[in-house]
C-alpha positions as CSV (number, residue, x, y, z in Angstrom):
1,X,-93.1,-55.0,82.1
2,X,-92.5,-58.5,84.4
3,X,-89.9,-58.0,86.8
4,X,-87.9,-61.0,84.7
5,X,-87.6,-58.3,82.3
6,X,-86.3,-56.2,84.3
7,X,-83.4,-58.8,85.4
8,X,-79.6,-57.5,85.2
9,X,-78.2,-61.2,86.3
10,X,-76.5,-63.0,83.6
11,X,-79.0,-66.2,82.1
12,X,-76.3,-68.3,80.5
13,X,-73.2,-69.4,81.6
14,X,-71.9,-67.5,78.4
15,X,-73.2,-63.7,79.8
16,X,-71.5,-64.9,83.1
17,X,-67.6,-64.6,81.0
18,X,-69.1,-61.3,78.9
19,X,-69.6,-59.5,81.8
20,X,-66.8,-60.2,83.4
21,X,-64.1,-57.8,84.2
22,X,-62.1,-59.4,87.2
23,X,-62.1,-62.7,89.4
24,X,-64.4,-60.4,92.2
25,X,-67.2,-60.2,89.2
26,X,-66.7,-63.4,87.8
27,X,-67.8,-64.7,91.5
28,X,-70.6,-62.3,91.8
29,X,-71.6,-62.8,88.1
30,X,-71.6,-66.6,89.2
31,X,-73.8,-66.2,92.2
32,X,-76.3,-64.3,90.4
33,X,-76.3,-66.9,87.2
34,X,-76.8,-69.1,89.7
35,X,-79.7,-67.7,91.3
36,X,-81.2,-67.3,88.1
37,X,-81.1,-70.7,87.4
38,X,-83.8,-71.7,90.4
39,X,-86.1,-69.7,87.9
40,X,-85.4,-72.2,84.9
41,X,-88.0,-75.3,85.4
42,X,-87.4,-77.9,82.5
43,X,-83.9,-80.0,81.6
44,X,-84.6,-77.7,77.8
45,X,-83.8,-74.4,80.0
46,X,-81.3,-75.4,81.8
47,X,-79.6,-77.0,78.5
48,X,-80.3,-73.8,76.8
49,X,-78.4,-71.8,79.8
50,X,-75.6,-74.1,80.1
51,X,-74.5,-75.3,76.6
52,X,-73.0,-72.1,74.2
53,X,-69.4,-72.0,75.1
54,X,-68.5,-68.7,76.7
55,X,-65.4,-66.3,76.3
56,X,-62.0,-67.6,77.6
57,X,-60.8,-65.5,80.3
58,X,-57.8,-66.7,80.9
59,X,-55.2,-64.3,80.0
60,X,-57.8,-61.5,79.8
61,X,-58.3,-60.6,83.5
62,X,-55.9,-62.1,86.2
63,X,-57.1,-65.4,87.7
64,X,-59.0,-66.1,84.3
65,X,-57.9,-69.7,83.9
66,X,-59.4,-70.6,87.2
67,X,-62.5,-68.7,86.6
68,X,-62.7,-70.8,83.0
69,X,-62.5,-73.8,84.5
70,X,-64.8,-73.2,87.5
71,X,-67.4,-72.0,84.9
72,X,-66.9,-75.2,82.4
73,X,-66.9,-77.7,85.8
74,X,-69.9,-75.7,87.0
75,X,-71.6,-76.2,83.7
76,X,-70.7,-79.9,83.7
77,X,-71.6,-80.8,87.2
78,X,-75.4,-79.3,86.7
79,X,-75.8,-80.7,83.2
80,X,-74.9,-84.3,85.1
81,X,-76.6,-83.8,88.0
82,X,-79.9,-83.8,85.7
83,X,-79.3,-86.1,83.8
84,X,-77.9,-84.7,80.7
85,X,-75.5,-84.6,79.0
86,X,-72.6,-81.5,78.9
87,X,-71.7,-79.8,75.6
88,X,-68.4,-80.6,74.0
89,X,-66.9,-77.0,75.0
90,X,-66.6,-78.5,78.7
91,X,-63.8,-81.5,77.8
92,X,-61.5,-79.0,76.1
93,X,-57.7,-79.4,77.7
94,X,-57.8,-75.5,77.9
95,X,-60.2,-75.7,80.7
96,X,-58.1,-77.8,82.9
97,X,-55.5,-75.8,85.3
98,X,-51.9,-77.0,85.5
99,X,-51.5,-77.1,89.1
100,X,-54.2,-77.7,91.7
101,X,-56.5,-75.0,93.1
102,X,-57.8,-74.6,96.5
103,X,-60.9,-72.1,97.3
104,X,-58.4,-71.4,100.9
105,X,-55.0,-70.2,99.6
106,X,-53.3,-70.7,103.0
107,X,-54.9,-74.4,104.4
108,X,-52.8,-76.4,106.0
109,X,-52.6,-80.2,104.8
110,X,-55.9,-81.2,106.6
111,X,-58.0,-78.9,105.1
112,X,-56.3,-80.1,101.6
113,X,-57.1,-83.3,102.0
114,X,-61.3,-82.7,102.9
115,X,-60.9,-80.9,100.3
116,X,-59.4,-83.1,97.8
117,X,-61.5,-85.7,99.6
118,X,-64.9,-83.8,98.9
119,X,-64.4,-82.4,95.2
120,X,-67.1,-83.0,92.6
121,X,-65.2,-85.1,89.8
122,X,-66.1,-82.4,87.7
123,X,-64.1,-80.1,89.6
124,X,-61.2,-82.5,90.2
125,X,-60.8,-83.1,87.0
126,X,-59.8,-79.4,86.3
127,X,-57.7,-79.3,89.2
128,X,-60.3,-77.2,91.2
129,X,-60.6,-78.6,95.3
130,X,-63.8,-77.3,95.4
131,X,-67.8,-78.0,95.7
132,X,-71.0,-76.6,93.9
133,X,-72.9,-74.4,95.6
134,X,-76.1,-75.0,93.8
135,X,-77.7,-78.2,92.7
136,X,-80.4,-77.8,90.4
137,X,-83.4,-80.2,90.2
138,X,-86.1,-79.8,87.5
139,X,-89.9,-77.9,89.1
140,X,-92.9,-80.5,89.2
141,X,-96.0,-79.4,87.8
142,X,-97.0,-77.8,85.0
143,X,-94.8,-76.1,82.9
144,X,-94.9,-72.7,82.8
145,X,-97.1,-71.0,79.8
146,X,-95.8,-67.8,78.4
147,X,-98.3,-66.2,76.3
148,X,-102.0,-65.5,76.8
149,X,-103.2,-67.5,73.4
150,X,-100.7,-70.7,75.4
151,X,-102.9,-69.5,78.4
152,X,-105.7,-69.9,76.7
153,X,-105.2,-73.0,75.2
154,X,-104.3,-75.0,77.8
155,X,-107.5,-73.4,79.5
156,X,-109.7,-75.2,76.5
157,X,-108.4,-78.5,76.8
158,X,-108.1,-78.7,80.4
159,X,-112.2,-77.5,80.7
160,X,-112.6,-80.3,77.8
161,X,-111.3,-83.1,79.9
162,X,-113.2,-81.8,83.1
163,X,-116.3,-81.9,80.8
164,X,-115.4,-85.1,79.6
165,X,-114.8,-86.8,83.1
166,X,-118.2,-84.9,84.3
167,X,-119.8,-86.7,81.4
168,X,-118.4,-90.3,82.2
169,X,-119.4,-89.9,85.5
170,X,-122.9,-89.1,85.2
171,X,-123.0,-91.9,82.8
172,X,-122.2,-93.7,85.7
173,X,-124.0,-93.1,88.0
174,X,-127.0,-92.9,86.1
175,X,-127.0,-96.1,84.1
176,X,-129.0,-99.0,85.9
177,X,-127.6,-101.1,88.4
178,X,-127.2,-105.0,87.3
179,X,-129.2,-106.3,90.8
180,X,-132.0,-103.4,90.4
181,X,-132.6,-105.0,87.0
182,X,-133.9,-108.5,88.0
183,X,-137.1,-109.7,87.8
184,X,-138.2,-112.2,90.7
């Protein structure tokens, strides 16, 4: 069994809110989505783990409006950052708070106004006076194969084109030269 397999973390924004039974584990359920997300290598996985709309929790556990609309401006700010483009669950009126949010209940007026100053739109438009934490950029490279048969595939058709630039090249090399071919 791969140790993916044997993953707890949530995958999608959506098992972040189902496993969520208070504001503590909606922040540790967000950490470890977000960890889980440096795994994901193409703009399809990341879509896949971002756009399903998840469970409200507002009025489920205390603090749940705030965790909705950190979750639907996290969503939002990745999907952008990409290059994508965010599902329609994100611009729902229910995921904006009433009154403004700061991470730091008690800052004083200076710290308000970095904060203000240094929100993500995505977050200030919610109301939330805070940053991501995480950025996510797609992996160069090859993308990754699952199976053995993809494995093997991609095997054959790589060895093909080696074969292939092996031949041209001998080709090359081989053929006659233009001045070796004149007659004085």
């Amino acid at each position: 069994m791969s140790a993916r397999a044997l993953s707890f973390r949530p995958r999608t924004a959506r098992s972040v809110a189902q496993r969520t039974k208070s504001l503590d584990d909606f922040g540790h359920n967000l950490r470890d989505w977000l960890h889980e997300l440096r795994r994901v290598t193409t703009r399809e996985g990341l879509r896949r783990a971002c756009w399903h709309r998840p469970p409200r929790l507002a009025g489920v556990i205390p603090g749940g409006a705030v965790a909705d609309a950190f979750l639907a401006a996290q969503v939002e700010y990745l999907l952008r950052r990409a290059g994508m483009e965010a599902p329609r669950w994100v611009e729902d009126a229910g995921y904006i708070l009433p009154v403004p949010w700061f991470p730091h209940l008690e800052a004083d007026s200076d710290l308000r106004a970095l904060l203000i100053r240094d929100a993500h739109v995505e977050f200030a438009n919610r109301n939330l006076f805070t940053t991501s934490e995480f950025t996510w950029a797609p992996k160069r490279g090859r993308p990754v194969v699952q199976t053995q048969s993809q494995r093997r595939e991609k095997a054959r058709t790589r060895l093909q084109r080696w074969r292939a630039r092996q031949a041209a090249h001998t080709r090359i090399i081989s053929s006659p030269s233009p001045s070796s071919a004149r007659v004085s």
